[in-house]
C-alpha positions as CSV (number, residue, x, y, z in Angstrom):
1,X,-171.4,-54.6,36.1
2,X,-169.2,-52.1,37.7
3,X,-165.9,-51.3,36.5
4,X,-163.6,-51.3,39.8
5,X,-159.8,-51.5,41.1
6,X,-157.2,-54.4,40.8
7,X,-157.2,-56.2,43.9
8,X,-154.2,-54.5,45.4
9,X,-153.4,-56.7,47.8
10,X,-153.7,-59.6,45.8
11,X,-151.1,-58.0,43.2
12,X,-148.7,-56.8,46.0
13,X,-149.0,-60.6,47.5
14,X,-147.9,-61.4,44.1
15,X,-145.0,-59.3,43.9
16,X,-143.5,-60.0,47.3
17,X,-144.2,-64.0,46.2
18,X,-141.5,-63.4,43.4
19,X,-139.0,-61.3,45.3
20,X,-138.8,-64.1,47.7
21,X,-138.5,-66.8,44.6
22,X,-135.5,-64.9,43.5
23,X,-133.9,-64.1,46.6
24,X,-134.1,-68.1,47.4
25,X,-132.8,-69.1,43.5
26,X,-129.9,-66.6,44.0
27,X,-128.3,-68.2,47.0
28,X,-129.9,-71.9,45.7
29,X,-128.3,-71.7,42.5
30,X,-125.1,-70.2,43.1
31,X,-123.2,-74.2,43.4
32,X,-124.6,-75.7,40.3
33,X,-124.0,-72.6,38.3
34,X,-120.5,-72.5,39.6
35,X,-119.9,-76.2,38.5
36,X,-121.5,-76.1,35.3
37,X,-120.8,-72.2,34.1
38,X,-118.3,-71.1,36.3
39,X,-120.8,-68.2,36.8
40,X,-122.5,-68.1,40.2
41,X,-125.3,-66.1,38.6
42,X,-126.0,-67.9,35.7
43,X,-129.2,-70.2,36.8
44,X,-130.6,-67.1,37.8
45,X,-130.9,-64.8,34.9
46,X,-131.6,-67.6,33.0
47,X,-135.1,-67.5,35.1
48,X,-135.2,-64.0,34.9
49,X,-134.7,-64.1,30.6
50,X,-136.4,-67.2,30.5
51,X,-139.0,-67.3,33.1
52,X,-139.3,-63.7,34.7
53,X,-139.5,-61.6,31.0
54,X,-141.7,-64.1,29.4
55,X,-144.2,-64.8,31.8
56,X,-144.8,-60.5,33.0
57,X,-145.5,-60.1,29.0
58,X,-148.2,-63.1,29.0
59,X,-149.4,-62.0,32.0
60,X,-150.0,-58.5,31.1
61,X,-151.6,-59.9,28.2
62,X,-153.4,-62.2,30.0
63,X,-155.0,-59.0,32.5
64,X,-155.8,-56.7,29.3
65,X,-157.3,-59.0,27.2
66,X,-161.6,-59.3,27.6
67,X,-161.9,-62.7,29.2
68,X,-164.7,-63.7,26.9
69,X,-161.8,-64.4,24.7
70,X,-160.3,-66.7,26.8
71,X,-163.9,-68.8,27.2
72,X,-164.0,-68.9,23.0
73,X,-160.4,-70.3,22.7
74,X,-159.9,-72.4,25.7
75,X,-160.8,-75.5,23.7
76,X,-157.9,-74.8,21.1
77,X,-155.7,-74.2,24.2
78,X,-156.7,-77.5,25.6
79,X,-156.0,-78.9,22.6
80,X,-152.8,-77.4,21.7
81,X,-151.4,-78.6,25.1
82,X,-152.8,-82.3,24.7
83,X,-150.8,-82.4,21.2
84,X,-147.4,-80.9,23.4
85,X,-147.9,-83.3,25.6
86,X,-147.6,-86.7,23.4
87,X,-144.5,-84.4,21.6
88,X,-142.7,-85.0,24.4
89,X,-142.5,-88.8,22.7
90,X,-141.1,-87.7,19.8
91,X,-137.4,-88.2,19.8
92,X,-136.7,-85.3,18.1
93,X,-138.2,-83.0,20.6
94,X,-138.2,-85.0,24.0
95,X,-135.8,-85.0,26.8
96,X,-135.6,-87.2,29.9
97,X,-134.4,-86.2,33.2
98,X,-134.4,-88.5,36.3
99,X,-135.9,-91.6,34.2
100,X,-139.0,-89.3,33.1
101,X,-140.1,-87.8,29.7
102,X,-141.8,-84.5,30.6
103,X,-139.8,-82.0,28.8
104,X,-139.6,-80.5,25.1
105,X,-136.3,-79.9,23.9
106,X,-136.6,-76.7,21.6
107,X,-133.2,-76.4,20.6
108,X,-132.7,-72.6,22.4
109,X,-134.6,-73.8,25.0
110,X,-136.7,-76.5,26.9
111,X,-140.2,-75.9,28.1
112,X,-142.3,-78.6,30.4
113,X,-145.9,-78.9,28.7
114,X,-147.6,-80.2,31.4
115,X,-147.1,-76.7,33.4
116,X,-149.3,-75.0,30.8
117,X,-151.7,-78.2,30.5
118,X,-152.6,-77.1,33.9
119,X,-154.0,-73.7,33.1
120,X,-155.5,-75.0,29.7
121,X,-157.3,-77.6,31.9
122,X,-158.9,-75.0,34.0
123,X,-159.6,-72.7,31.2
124,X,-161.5,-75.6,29.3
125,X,-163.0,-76.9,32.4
126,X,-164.3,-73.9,33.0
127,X,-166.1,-73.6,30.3
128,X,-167.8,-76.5,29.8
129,X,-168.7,-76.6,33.4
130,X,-170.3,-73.2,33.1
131,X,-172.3,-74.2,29.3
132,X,-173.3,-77.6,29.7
133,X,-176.1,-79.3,32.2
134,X,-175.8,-81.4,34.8
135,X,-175.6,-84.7,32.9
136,X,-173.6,-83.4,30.5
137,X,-171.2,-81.8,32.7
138,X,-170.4,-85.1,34.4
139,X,-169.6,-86.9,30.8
140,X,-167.7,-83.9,29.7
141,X,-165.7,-83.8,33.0
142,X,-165.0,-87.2,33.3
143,X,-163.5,-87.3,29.1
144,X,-161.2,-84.4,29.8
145,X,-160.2,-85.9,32.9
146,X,-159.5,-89.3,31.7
147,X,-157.4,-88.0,28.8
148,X,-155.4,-85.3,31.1
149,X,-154.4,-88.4,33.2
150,X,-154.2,-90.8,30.9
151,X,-151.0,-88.8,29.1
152,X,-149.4,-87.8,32.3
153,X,-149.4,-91.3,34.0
154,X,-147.8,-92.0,30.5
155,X,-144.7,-89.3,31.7
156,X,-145.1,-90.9,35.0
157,X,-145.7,-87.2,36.2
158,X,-148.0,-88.5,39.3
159,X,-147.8,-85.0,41.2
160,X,-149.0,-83.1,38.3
161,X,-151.6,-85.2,38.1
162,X,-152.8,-85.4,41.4
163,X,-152.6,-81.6,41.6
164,X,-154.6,-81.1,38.3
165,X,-157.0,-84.0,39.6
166,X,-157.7,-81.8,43.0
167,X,-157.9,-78.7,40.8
168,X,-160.7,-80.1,38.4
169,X,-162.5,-82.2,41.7
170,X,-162.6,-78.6,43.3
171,X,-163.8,-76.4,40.3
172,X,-166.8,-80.0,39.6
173,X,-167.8,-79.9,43.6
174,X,-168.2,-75.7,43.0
175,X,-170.2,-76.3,39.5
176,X,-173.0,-76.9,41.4
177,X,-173.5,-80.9,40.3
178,X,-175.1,-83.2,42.7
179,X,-172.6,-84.2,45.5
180,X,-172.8,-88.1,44.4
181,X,-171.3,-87.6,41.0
182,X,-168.6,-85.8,43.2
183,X,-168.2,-88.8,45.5
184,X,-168.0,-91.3,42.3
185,X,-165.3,-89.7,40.7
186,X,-163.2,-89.8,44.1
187,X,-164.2,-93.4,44.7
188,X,-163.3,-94.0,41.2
189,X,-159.7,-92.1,41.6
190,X,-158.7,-94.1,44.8
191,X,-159.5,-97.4,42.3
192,X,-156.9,-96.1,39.9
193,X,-154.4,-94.5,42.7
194,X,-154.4,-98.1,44.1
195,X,-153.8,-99.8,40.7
196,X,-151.0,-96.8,40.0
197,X,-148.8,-97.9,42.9
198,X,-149.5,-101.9,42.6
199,X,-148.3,-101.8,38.6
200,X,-145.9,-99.5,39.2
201,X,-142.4,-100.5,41.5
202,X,-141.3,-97.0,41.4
203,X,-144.0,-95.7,42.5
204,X,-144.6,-98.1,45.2
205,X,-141.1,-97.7,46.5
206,X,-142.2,-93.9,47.0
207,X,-144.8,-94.8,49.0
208,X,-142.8,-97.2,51.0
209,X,-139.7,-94.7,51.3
210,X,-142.5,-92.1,52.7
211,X,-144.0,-94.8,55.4
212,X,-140.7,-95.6,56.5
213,X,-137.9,-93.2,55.8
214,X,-135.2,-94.7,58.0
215,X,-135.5,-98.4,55.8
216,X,-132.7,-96.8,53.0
217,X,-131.4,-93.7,54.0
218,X,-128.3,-93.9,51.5
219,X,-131.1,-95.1,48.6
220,X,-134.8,-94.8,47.7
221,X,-134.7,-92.6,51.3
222,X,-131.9,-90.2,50.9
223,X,-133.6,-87.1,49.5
224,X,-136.5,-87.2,52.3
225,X,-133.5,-87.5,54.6
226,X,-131.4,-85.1,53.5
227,X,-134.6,-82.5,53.4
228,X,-135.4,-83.3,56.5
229,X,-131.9,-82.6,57.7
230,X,-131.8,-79.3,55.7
231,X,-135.1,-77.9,57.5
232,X,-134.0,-78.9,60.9
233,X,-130.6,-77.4,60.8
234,X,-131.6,-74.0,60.3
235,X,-133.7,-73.8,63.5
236,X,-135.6,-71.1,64.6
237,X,-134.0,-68.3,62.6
238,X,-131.5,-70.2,59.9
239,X,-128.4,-69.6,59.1
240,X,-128.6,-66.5,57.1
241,X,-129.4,-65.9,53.6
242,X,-126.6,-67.6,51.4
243,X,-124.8,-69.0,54.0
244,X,-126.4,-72.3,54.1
245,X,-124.6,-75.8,53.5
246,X,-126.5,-78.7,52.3
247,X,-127.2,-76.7,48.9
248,X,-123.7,-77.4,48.1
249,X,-124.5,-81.1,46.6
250,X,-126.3,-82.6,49.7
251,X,-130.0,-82.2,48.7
252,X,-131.2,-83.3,45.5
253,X,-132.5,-80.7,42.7
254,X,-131.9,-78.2,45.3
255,X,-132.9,-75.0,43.5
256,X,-135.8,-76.6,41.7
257,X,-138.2,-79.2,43.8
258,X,-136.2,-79.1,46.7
259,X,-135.8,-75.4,47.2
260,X,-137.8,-74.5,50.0
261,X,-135.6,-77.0,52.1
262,X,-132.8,-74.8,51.3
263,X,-135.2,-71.7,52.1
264,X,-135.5,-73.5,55.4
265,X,-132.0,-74.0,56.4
266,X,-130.9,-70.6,55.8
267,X,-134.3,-68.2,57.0
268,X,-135.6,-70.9,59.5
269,X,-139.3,-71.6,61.0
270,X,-139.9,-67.9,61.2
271,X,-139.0,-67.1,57.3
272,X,-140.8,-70.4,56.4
273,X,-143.8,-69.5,58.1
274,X,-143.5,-66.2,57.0
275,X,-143.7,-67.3,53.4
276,X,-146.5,-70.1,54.3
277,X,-148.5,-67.3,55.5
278,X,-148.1,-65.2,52.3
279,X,-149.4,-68.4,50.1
280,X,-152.2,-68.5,52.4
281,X,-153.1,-64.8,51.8
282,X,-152.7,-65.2,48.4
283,X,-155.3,-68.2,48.2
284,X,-157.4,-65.9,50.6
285,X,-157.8,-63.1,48.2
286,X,-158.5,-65.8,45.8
287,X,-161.2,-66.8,47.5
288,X,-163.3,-63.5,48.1
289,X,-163.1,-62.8,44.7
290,X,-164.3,-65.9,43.8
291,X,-167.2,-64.9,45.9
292,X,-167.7,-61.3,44.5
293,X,-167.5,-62.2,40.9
294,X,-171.1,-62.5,39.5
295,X,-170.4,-64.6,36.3
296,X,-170.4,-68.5,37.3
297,X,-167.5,-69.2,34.3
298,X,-164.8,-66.4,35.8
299,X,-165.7,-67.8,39.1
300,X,-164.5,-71.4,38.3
301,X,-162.0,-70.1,36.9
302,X,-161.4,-67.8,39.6
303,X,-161.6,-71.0,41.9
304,X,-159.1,-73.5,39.6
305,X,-156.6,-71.2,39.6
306,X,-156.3,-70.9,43.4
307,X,-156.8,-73.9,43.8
308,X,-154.1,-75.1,41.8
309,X,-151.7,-72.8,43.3
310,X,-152.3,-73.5,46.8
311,X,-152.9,-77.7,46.3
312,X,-149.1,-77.5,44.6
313,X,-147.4,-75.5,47.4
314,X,-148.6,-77.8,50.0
315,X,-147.7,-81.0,47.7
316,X,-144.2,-79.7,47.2
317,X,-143.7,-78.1,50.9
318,X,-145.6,-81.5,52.4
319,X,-143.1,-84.1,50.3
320,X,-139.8,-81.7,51.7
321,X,-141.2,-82.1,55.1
322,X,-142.5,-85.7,55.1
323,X,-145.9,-85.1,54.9
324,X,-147.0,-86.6,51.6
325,X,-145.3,-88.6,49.5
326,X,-142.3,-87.2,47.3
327,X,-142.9,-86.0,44.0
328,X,-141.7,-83.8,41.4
329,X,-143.2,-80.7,41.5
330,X,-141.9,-77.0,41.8
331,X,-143.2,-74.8,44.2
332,X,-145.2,-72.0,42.9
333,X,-143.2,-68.7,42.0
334,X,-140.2,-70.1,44.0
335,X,-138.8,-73.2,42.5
336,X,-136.4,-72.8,39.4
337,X,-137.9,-73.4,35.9
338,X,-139.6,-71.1,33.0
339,X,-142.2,-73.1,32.4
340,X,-143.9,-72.7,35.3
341,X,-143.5,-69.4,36.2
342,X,-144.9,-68.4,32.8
343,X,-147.5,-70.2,33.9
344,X,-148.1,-68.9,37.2
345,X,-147.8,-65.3,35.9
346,X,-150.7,-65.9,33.0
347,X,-152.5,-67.2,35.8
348,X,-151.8,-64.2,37.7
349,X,-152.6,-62.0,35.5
350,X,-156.5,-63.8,34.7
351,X,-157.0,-63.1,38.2
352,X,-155.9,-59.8,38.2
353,X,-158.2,-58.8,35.2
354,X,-161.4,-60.7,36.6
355,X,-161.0,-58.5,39.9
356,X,-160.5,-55.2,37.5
357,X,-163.7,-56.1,35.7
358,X,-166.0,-58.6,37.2
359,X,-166.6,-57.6,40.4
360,X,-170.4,-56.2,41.4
């Protein structure tokens, strides 16, 4: 094994990623902060103290430390974030938002679990996908995946497990196990997707809002509306950074889900294909490392973390534009929120420190 570079261009992709996340929070932000704080800036050093600091430490960690490390704890990572997951249930330390209880109320701060239960899952599947055979690795797969789901249909957090489901159906096809157990385990997801929305009104009405968007446009309707209407009326080249309007109480959660509406309306098509392109990059230097690394565990989890990033940016960016369904999910490095940004940047930093020292 030959000791080699950081991927530069993965790094600067990075960097350019989160100058653009805090260029679109500082205009975003500036109406809620003003309302709640009376400080236009005060959502966004929050991310920066919160978010920013935190998450460059971890991640600097996470791109020094030898990533044989990471394989011997991943279960007690996995673990730990199963057991923040169900604290979320305890009234001490949960807090709803929107009808849901996904969040962890810390006193100082909040934190979402489930953003770091998707790096523990790829860590963990990783590993046992890389250790055990083909048998095994289907039973093993299957346990962790039941369980992952099992708590989050239990937050009702249906995007964060459809993007973890993608990310752990993408790192099992890449495993190398026979392409039926594959096709099982999607047959067997469409059973429970199916059951999810028939049980489930709220759900239902999601997919209902998404088939026809013009039945409630002042209810279950209105945010797909009014995303729509924010994308469309900045046009070819927006109305200039800050100088937007529907951020000013038109979209909902317009500097966290809905951000890259706002993005939209004030940078236009080009900016937003701009930034498209640059996750597209990014997931493109994720992919030829994944094919240069020679070690079949850093390679799946070379592959989950891509995979993750890129399934979530088209989730969140497909539900603003009417694409997919809407659900609540940031998008990567852009969307407001600490938890997962910290995230992203451990994440980040793993793939930074695989292409430092894994690469033939």
């Amino acid at each position: 094994m030959k000791k080699q570079k950081t991927d530069v261009f993965l790094l600067v992709t990075i960097i350019l990623l989160l100058v653009v996340g805090f260029l679109a929070l500082a205009t975003a932000s500036i109406p809620l902060s003003l309302k709640l704080t009376g400080n236009a800036t005060y959502y966004l050093f929050h991310q920066i103290l919160f978010g920013l600091i935190p998450g460059l430490i971890l991640g600097f960690i996470a791109f020094k430390v030898p990533l044989n490390k990471v394989k011997k704890f991943s279960i007690y990572f996995f673990i730990f974030s199963i057991i923040l997951m169900f604290l979320v249930f305890v009234p001490a330390f949960s807090k709803s938002e929107l009808g849901a209880t996904r969040w962890l109320d810390l006193g100082f701060v909040s934190m979402q679990p489930s953003e770091f239960l998707k790096l523990a899952v790829i860590f963990y599947l990783a590993t046992i996908l890389d250790d055990q055979k083909n048998r095994k690795k289907f039973l093993a797969f299957s346990i962790v995946l039941v369980l992952v789901c099992s708590v989050l249909i239990l937050q009702r957090d249906t995007g964060t497990l459809f993007v973890i489901f993608v990310t752990s159906l993408a790192m099992f096809f890449c495993s190398k196990t026979p392409i039926k157990q594959t096709l099982l385990i999607m047959a067997t997801a469409a059973v429970g997707f199916f059951a999810l929305i028939t049980f489930s009104p709220y759900r239902a009405q999601r997919i209902f809002s998404f088939l026809n968007p013009n039945a409630d446009v002042l209810g279950a309707s209105y945010h797909i509306n009014q995303s729509l209407i924010t994308i469309g009326s900045g046009g070819l080249l927006g109305s200039g950074l800050g100088l937007g309007m529907q951020k000013l109480g038109f979209v909902p959660q317009g500097m966290s889900d809905s951000i890259f509406t706002i993005l939209a309306e004030e940078v236009g098509f080009i900016g937003c294909s701009l930034l498209i392109i640059l996750f597209l990059f990014f997931f493109f230097r994720v992919v030829v490392l994944a094919k240069k690394v020679d070690n079949q565990y850093l390679k799946l989890m070379t592959i989950g973390i891509g995979s993750w990033i890129i399934v979530q940016t088209f989730v969140n960016i497909g539900a603003m534009t009417g694409m997919v369904p809407l659900t609540g999910i940031p998008l990567p490095f852009i969307s407001y929120g600490g938890s997962h940004l910290i995230a992203e940047l451990i994440a980040c930093g793993v793939l930074l420190n695989i292409s430092k020292r894994h690469i033939l």
